[in-house]
py3Dmol code that shows the C-alpha trace and the ligand (Angstrom):
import py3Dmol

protein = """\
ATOM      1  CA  UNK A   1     116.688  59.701-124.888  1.00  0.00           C
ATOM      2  CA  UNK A   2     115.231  57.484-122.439  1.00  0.00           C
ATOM      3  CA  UNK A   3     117.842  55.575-120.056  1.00  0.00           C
ATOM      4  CA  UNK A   4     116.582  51.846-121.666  1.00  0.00           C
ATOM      5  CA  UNK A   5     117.754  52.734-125.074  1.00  0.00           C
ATOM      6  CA  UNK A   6     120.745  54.198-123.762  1.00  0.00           C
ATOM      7  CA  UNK A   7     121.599  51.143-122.115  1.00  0.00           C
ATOM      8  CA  UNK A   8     120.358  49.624-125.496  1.00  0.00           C
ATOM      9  CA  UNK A   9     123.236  51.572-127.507  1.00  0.00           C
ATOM     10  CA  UNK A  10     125.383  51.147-124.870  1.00  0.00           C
ATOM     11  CA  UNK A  11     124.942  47.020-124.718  1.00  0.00           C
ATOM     12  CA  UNK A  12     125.367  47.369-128.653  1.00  0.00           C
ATOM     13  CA  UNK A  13     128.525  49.735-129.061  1.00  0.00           C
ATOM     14  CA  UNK A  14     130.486  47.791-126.087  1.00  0.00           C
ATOM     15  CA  UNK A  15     130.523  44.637-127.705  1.00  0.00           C
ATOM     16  CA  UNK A  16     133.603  45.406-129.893  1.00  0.00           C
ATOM     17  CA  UNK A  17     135.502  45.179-126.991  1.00  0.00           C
ATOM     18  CA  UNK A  18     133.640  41.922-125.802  1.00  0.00           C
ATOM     19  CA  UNK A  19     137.163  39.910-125.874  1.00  0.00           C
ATOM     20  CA  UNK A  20     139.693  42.335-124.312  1.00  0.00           C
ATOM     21  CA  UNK A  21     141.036  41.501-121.268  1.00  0.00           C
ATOM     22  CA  UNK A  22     141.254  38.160-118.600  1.00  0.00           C
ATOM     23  CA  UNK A  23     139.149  37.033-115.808  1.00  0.00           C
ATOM     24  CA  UNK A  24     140.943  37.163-112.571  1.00  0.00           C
ATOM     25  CA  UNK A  25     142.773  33.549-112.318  1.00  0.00           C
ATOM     26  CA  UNK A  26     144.820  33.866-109.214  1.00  0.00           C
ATOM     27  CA  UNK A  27     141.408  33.132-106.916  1.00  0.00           C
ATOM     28  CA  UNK A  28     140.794  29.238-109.175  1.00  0.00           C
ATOM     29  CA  UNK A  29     137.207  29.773-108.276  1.00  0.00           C
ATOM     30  CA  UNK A  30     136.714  32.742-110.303  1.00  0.00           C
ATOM     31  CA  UNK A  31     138.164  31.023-113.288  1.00  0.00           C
ATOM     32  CA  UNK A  32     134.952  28.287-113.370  1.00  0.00           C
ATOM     33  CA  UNK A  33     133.031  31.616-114.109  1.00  0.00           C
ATOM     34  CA  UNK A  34     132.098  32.358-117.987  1.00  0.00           C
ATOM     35  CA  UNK A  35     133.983  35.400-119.287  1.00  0.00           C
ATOM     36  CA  UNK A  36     131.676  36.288-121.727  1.00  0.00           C
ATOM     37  CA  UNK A  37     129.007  37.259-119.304  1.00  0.00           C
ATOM     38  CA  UNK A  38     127.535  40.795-119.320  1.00  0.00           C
ATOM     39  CA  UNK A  39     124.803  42.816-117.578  1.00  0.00           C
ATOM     40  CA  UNK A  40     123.581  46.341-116.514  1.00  0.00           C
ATOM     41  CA  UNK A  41     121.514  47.313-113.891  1.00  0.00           C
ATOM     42  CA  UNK A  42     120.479  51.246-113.802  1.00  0.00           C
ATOM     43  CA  UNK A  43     117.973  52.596-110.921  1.00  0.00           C
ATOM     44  CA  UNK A  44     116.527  55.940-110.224  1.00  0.00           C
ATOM     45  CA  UNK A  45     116.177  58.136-107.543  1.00  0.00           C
ATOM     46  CA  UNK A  46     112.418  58.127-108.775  1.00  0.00           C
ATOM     47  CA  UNK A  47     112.037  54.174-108.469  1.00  0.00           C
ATOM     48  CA  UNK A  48     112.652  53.195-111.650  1.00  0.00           C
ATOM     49  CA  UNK A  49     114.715  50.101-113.331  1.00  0.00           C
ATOM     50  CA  UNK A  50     116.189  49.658-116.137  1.00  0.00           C
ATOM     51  CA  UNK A  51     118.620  46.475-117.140  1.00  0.00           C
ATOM     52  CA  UNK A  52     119.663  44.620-119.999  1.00  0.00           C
ATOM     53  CA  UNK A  53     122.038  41.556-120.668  1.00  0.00           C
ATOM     54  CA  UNK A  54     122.813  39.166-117.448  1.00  0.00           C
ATOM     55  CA  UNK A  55     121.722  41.451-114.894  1.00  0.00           C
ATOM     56  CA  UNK A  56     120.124  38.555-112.693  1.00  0.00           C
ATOM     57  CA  UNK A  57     123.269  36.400-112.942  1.00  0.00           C
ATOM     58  CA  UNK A  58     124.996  36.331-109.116  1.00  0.00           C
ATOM     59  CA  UNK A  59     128.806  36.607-109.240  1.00  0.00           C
ATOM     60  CA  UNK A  60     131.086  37.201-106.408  1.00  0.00           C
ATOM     61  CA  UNK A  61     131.317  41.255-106.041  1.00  0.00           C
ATOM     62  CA  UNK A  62     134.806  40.932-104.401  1.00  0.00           C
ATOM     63  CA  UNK A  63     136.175  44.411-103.201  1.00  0.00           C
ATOM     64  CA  UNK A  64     132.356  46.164-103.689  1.00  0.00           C
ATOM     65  CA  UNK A  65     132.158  44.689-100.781  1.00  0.00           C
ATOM     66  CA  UNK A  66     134.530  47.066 -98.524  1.00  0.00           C
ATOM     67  CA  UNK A  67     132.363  49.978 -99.278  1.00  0.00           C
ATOM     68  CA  UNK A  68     129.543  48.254 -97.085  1.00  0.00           C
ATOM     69  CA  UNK A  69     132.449  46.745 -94.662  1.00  0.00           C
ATOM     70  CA  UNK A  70     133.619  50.727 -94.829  1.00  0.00           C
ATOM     71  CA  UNK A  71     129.891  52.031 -94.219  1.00  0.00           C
ATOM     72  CA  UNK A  72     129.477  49.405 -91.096  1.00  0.00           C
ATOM     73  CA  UNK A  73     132.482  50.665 -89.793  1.00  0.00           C
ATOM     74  CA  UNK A  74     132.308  54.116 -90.132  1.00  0.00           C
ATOM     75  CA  UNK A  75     128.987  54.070 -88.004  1.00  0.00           C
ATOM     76  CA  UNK A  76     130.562  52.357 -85.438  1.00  0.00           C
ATOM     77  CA  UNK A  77     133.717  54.549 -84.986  1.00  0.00           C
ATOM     78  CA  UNK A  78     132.996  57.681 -86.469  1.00  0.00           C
ATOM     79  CA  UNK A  79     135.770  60.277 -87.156  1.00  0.00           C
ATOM     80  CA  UNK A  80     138.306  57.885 -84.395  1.00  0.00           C
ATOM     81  CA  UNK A  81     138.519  55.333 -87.700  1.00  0.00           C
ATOM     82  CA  UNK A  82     141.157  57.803 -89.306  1.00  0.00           C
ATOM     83  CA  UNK A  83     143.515  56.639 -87.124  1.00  0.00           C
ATOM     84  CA  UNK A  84     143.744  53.178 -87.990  1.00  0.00           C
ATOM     85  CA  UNK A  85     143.407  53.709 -91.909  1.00  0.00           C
ATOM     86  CA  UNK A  86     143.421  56.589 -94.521  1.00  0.00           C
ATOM     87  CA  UNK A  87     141.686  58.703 -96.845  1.00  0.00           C
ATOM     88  CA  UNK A  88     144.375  59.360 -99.993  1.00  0.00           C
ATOM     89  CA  UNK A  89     144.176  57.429-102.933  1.00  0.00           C
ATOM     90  CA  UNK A  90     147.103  54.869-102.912  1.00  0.00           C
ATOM     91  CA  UNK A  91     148.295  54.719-106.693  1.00  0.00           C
ATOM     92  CA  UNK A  92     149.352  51.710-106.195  1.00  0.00           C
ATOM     93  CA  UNK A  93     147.752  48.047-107.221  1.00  0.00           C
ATOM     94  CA  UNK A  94     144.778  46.821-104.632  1.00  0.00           C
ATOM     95  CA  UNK A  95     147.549  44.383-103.101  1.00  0.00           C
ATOM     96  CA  UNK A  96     150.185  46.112-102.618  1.00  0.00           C
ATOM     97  CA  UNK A  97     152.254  45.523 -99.768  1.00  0.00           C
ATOM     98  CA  UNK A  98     155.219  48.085-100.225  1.00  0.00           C
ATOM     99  CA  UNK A  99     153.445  51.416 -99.941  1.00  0.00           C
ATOM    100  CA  UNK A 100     152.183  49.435 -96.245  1.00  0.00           C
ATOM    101  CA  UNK A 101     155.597  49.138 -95.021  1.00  0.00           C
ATOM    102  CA  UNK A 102     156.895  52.511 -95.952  1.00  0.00           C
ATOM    103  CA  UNK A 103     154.081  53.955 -94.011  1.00  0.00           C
ATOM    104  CA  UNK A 104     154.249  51.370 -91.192  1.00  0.00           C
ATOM    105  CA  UNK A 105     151.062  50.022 -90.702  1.00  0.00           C
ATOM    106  CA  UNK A 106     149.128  52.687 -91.629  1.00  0.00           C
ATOM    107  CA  UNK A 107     146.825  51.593 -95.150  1.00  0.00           C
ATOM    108  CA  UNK A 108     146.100  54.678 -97.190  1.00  0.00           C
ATOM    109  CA  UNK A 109     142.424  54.358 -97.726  1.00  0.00           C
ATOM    110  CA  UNK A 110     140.012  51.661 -96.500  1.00  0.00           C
ATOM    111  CA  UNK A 111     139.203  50.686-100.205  1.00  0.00           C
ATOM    112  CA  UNK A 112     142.708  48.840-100.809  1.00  0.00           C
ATOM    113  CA  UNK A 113     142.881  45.584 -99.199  1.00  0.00           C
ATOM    114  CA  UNK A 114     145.118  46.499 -96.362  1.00  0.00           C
ATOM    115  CA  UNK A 115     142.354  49.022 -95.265  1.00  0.00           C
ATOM    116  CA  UNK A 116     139.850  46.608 -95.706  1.00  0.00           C
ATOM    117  CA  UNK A 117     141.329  44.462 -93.254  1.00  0.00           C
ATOM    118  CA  UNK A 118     141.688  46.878 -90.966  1.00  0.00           C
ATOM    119  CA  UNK A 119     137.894  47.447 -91.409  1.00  0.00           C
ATOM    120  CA  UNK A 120     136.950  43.892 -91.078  1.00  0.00           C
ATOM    121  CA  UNK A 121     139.098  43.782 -87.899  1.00  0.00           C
ATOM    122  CA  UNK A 122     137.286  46.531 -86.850  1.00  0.00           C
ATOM    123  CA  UNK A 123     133.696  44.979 -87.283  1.00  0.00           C
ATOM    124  CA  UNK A 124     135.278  41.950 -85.794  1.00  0.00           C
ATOM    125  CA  UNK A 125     135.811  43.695 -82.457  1.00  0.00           C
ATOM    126  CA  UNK A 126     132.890  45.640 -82.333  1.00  0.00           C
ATOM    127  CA  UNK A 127     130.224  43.203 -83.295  1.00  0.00           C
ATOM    128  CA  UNK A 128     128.531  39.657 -81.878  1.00  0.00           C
ATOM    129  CA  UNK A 129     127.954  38.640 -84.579  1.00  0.00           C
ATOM    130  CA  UNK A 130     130.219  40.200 -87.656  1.00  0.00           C
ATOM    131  CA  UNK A 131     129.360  37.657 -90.341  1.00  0.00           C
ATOM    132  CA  UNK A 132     125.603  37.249 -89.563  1.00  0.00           C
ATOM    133  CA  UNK A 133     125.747  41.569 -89.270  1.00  0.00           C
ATOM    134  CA  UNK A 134     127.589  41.918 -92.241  1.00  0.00           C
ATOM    135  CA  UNK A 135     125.513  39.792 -94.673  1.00  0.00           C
ATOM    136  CA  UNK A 136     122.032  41.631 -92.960  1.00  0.00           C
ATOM    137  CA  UNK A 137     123.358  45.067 -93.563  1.00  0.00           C
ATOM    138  CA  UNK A 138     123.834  44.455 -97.072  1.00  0.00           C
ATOM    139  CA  UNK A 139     120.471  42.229 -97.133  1.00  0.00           C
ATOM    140  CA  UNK A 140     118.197  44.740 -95.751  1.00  0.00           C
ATOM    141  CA  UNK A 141     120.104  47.199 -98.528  1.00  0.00           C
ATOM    142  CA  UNK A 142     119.359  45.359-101.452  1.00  0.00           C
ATOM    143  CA  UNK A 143     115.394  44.811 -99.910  1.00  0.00           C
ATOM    144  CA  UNK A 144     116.312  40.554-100.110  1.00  0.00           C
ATOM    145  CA  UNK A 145     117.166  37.865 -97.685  1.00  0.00           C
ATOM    146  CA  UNK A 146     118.279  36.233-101.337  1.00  0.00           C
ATOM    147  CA  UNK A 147     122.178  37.170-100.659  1.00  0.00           C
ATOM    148  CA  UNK A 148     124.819  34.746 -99.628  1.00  0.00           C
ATOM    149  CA  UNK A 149     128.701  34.441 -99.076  1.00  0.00           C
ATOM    150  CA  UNK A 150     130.043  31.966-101.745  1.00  0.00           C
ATOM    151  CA  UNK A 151     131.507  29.506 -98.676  1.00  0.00           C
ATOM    152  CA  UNK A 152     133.833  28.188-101.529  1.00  0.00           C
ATOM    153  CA  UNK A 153     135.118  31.081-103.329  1.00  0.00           C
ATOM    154  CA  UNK A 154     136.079  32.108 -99.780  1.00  0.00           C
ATOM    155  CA  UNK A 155     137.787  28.695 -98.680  1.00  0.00           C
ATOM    156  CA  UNK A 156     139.353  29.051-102.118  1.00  0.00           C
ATOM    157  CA  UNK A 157     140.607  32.183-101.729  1.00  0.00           C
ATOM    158  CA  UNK A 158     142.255  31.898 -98.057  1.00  0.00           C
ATOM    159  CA  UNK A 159     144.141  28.627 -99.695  1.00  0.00           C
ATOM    160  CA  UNK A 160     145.786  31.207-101.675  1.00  0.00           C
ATOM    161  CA  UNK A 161     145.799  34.102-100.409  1.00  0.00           C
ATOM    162  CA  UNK A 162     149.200  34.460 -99.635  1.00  0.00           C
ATOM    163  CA  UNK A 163     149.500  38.021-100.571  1.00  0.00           C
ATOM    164  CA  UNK A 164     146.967  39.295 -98.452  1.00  0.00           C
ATOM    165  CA  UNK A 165     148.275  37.123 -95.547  1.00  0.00           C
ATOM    166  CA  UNK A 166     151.167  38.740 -95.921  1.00  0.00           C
ATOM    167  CA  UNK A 167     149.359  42.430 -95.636  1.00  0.00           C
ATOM    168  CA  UNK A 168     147.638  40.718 -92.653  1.00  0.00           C
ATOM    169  CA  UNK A 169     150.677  39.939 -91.098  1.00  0.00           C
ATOM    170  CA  UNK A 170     152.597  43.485 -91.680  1.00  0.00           C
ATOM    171  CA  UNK A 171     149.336  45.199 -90.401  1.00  0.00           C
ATOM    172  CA  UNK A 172     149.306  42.908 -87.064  1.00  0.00           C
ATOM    173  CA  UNK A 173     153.381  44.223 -86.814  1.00  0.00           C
ATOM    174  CA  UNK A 174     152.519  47.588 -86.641  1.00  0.00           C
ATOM    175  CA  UNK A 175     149.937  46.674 -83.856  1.00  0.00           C
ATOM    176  CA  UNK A 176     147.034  48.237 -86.495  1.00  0.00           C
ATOM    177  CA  UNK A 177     145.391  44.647 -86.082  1.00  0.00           C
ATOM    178  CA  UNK A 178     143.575  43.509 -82.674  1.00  0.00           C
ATOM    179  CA  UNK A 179     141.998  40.038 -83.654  1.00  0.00           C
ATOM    180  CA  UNK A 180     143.502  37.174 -84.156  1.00  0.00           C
ATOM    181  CA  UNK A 181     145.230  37.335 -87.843  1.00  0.00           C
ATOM    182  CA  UNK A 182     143.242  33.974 -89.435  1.00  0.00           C
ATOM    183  CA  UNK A 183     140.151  35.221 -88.362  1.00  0.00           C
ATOM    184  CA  UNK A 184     140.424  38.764 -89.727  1.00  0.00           C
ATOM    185  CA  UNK A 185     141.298  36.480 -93.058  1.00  0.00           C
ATOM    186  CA  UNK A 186     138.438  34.316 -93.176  1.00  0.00           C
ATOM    187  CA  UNK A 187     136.238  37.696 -92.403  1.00  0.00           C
ATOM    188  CA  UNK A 188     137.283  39.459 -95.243  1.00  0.00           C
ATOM    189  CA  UNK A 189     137.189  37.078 -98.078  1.00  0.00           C
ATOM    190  CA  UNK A 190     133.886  35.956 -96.574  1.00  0.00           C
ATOM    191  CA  UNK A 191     133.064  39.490 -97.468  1.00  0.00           C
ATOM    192  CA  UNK A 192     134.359  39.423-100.807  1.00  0.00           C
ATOM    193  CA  UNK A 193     132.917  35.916-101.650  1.00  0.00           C
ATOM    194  CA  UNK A 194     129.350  37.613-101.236  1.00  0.00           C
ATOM    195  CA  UNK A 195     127.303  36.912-104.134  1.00  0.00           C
ATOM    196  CA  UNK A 196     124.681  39.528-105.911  1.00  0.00           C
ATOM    197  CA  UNK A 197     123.629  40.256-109.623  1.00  0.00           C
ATOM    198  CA  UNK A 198     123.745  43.838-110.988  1.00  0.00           C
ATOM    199  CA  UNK A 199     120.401  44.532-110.037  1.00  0.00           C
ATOM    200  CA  UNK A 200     120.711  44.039-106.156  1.00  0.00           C
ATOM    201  CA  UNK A 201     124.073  45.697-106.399  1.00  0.00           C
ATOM    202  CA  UNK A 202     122.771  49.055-107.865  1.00  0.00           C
ATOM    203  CA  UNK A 203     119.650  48.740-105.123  1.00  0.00           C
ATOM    204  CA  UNK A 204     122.462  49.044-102.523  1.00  0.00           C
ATOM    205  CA  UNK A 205     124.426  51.526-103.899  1.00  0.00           C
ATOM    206  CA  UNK A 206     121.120  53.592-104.344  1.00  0.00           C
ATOM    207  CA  UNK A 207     121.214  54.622-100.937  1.00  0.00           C
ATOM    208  CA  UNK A 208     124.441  56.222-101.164  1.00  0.00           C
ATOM    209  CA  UNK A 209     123.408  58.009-103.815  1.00  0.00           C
ATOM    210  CA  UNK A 210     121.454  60.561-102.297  1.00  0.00           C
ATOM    211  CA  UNK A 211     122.977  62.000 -98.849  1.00  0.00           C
ATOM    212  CA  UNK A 212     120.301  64.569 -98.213  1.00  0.00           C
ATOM    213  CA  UNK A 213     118.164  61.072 -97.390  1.00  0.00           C
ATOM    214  CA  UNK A 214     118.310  59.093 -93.682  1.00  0.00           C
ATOM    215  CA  UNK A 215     120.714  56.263 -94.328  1.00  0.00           C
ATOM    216  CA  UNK A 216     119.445  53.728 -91.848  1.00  0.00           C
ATOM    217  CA  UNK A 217     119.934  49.807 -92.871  1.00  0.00           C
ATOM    218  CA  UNK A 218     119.941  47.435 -89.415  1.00  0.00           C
ATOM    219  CA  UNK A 219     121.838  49.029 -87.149  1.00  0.00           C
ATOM    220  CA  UNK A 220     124.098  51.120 -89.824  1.00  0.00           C
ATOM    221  CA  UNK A 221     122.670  54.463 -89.088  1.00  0.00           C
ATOM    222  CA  UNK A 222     125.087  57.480 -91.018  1.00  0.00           C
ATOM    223  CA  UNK A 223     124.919  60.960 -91.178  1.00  0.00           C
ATOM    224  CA  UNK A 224     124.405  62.922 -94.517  1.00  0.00           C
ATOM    225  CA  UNK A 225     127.882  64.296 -94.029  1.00  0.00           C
ATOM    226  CA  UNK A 226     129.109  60.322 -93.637  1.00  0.00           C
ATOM    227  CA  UNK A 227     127.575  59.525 -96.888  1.00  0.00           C
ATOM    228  CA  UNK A 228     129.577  62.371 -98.640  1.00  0.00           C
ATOM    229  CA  UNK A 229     132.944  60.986 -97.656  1.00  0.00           C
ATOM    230  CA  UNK A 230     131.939  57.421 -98.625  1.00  0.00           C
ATOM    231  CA  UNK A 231     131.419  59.080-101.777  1.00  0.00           C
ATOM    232  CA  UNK A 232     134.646  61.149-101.451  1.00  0.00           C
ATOM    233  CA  UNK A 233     136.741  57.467-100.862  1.00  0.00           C
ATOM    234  CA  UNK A 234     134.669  55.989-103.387  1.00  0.00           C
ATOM    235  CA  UNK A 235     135.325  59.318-106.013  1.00  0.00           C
ATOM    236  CA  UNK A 236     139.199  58.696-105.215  1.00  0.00           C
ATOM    237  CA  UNK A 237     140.242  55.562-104.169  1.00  0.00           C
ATOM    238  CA  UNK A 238     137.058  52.934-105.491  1.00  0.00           C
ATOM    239  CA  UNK A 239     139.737  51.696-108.552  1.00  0.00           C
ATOM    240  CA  UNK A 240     143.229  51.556-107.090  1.00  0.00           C
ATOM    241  CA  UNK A 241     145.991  52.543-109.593  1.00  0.00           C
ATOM    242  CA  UNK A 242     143.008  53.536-112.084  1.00  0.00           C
ATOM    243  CA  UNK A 243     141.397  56.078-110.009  1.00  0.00           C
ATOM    244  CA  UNK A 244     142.273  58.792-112.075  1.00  0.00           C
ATOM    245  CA  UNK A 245     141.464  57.031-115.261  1.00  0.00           C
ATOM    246  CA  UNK A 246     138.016  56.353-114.028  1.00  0.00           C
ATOM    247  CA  UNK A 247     136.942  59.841-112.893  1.00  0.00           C
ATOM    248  CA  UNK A 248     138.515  60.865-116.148  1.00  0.00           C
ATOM    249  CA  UNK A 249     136.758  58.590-118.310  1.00  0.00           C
ATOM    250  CA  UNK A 250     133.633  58.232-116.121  1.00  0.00           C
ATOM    251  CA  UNK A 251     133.153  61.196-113.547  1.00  0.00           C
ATOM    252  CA  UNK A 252     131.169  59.067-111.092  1.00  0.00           C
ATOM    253  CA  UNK A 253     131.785  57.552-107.265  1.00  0.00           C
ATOM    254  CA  UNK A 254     131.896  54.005-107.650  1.00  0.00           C
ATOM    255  CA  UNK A 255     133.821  50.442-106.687  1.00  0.00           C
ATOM    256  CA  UNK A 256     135.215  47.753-109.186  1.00  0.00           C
ATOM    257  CA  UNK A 257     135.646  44.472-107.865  1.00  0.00           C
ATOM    258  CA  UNK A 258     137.918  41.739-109.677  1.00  0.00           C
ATOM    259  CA  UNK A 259     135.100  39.449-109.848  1.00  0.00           C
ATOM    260  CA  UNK A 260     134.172  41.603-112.998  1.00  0.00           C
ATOM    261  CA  UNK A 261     131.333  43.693-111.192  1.00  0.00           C
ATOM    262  CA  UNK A 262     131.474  47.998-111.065  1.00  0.00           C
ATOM    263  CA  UNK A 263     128.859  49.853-109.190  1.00  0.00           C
ATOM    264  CA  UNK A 264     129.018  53.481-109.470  1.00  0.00           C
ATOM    265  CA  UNK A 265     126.198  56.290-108.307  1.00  0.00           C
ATOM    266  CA  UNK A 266     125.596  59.246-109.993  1.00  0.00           C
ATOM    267  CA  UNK A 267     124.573  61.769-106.943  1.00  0.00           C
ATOM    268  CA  UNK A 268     120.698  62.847-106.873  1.00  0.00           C
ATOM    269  CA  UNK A 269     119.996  61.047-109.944  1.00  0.00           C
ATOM    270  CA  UNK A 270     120.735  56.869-110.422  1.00  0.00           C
ATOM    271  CA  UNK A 271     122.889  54.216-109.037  1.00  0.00           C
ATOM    272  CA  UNK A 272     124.381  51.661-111.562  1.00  0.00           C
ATOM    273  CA  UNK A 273     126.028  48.150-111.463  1.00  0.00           C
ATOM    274  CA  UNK A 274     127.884  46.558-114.434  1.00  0.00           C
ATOM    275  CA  UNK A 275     129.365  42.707-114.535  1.00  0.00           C
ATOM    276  CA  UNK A 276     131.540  41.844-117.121  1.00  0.00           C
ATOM    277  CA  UNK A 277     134.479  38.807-116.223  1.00  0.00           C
ATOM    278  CA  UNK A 278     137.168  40.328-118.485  1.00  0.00           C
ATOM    279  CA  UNK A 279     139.288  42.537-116.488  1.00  0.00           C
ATOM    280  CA  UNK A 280     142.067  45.015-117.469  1.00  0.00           C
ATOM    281  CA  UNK A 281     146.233  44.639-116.240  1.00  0.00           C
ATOM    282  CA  UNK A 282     144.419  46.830-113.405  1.00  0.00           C
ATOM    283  CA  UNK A 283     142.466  44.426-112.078  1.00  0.00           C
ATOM    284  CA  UNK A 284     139.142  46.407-113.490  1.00  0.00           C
ATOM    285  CA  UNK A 285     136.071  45.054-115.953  1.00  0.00           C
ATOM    286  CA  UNK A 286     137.318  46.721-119.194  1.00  0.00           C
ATOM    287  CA  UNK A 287     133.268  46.573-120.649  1.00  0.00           C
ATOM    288  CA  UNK A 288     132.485  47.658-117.322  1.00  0.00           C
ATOM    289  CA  UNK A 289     134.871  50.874-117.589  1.00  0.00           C
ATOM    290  CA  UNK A 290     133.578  50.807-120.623  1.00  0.00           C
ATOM    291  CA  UNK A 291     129.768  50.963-120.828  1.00  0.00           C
ATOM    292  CA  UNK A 292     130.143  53.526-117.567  1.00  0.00           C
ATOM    293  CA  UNK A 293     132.181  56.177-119.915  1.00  0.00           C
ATOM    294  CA  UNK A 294     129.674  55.490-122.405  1.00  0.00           C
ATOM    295  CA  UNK A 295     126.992  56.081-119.465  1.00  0.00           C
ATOM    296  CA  UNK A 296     127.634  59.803-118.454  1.00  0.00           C
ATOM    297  CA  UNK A 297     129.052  60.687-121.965  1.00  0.00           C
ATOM    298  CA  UNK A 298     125.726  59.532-123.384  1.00  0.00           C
ATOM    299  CA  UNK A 299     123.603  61.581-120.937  1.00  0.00           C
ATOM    300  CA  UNK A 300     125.715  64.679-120.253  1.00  0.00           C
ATOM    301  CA  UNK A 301     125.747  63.921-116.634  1.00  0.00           C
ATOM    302  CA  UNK A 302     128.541  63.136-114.765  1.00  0.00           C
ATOM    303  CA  UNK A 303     129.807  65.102-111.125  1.00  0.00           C
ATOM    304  CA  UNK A 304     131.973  67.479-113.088  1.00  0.00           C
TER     305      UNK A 304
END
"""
ligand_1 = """\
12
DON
O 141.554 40.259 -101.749
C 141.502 40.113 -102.963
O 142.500 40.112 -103.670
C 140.136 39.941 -103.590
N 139.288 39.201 -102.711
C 139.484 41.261 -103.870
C 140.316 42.147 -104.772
C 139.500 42.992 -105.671
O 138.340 42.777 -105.905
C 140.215 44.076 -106.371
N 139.323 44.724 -107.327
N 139.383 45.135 -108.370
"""
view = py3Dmol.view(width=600, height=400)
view.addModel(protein, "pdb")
view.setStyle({"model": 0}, {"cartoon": {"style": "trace"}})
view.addModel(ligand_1, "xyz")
view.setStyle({"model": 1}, {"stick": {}})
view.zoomTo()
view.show()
């Protein structure tokens, strides 16, 4: 079976769960997005695409984002990042502030939002120009200048935002933040405000897909073995408190985001982005979860 009727069957035999679950409301933009929006993008490793349902719809890909922010990084520190953030999966939810306390200061992986800000405070110290950097990275990933931050999901966020000025704040306690605390805050949901549809999101995740490639996207130059562990982080920390659940359902590397979107790669083979608005209590698409277990139970290919 081809991968367009798979995605066929798969666009079908989701749709029973088409009403299950909420959009994210505690961000008010996100709420002025439909719920009932849904799209799949699937590319090869051969150069071939495949997509059905909204796939050219932009939404806001929220925490996708801290993979690139992580990749960016990662380049620009190499193995001296460890220090400032983790590699275990957290268990916990993607805000959690308790597990950052208890380990004073110290995030557990760079895929949680307390790592993420570490990350962005990173970038914001090493680069001229983080923003402008950022949003070209991801740009010259995707092959399009046609990418932009949502300016007022962002403002809309930081107005409320409370909880993850409250990670900010415990992070710049524990001296594991360097710039100034409202910056690092307008940085990061700048980053998640950045708006894609599924199609440019599984042309950036392509490149991950494949580490015995050159990774080389503006300046972001990795090393196969750099690729791995983004996969490694992605494998066990890219859904929070649902990590598990995902590689047990799923069995791919990928990152949810709670604007609705999942990209996931399947190593050697495809990358793959599904947006759907309804998340689970987890704060993950539950048609996304659920077309990508469909995905790699229809093809009898997953890592394992
Ligand atoms: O910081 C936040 O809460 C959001 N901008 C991103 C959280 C997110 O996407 C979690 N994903 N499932």
């Amino acid at each position: 079976m081809g991968y367009q009727q798979i995605l066929e069957e798969i666009y079908q035999e989701t749709q029973q769960f088409s009403h299950i679950g909420e959009p994210a409301s505690y961000i008010p933009e996100l709420t002025k997005v439909d719920p009932n929006q849904y799209g799949i993008c699937l590319k090869t490793m051969e150069g071939e695409t495949f997509h059905i349902g909204d796939s050219n719809t932009p939404f806001a890909i929220q925490s996708i984002a801290k993979v690139f922010s992580l990749a960016m990084a990662f380049h620009l520190r190499g193995e001296k990042l460890w220090k400032r953030v983790g590699v275990e999966p957290s268990g916990s939810a993607f805000n959690s502030v308790i597990q950052l306390e208890l380990e004073r200061g110290i995030p557990r992986n760079p895929l949680i939002n307390a790592g993420a800000l570490v990350v962005a405070d990173i970038l914001l110290t090493e680069l001229e120009y983080p923003e402008e950097q950022f949003l070209k990275f991801v740009q010259a990933l995707c092959h399009t200048k046609d990418i932009t931050y949502n300016e007022s999901m962002a403002v809309s966020e930081r107005e409320n935002g409370f909880l993850n000025a409250a990670i900010a704040n415990m992070l710049k306690y524990y001296g594991n933040i360097e710039n100034d605390i409202e910056r690092v805050l307008r940085f990061y949901f700048r980053q998640c405000s950045l708006t894609m549809n599924c199609e440019q999101l599984a042309t950036a995740f392509l490149p991950f897909s494949d580490h015995t490639q050159p990774f080389q996207f503006e300046e972001t130059k990795l090393t196969s073995s750099q690729v791995k562990r983004i996969n490694a982080i992605m494998q066990t920390c890219g859904f929070y408190d649902e990590a598990g659940e995902f590689s047990f359902t799923v069995g791919l590397p990928g990152k949810s985001g709670v604007g609705g979107g999942i990209a996931a790669i399947c190593p050697r083979r495809y990358s793959v982005a599904v947006w759907s608005p309804r998340l689970n209590k987890k704060g993950n698409s539950v048609m996304g979860m659920k077309a990508l277990e469909m995905l790699t139970t229809k093809t009898e290919v997953s890592i394992f």
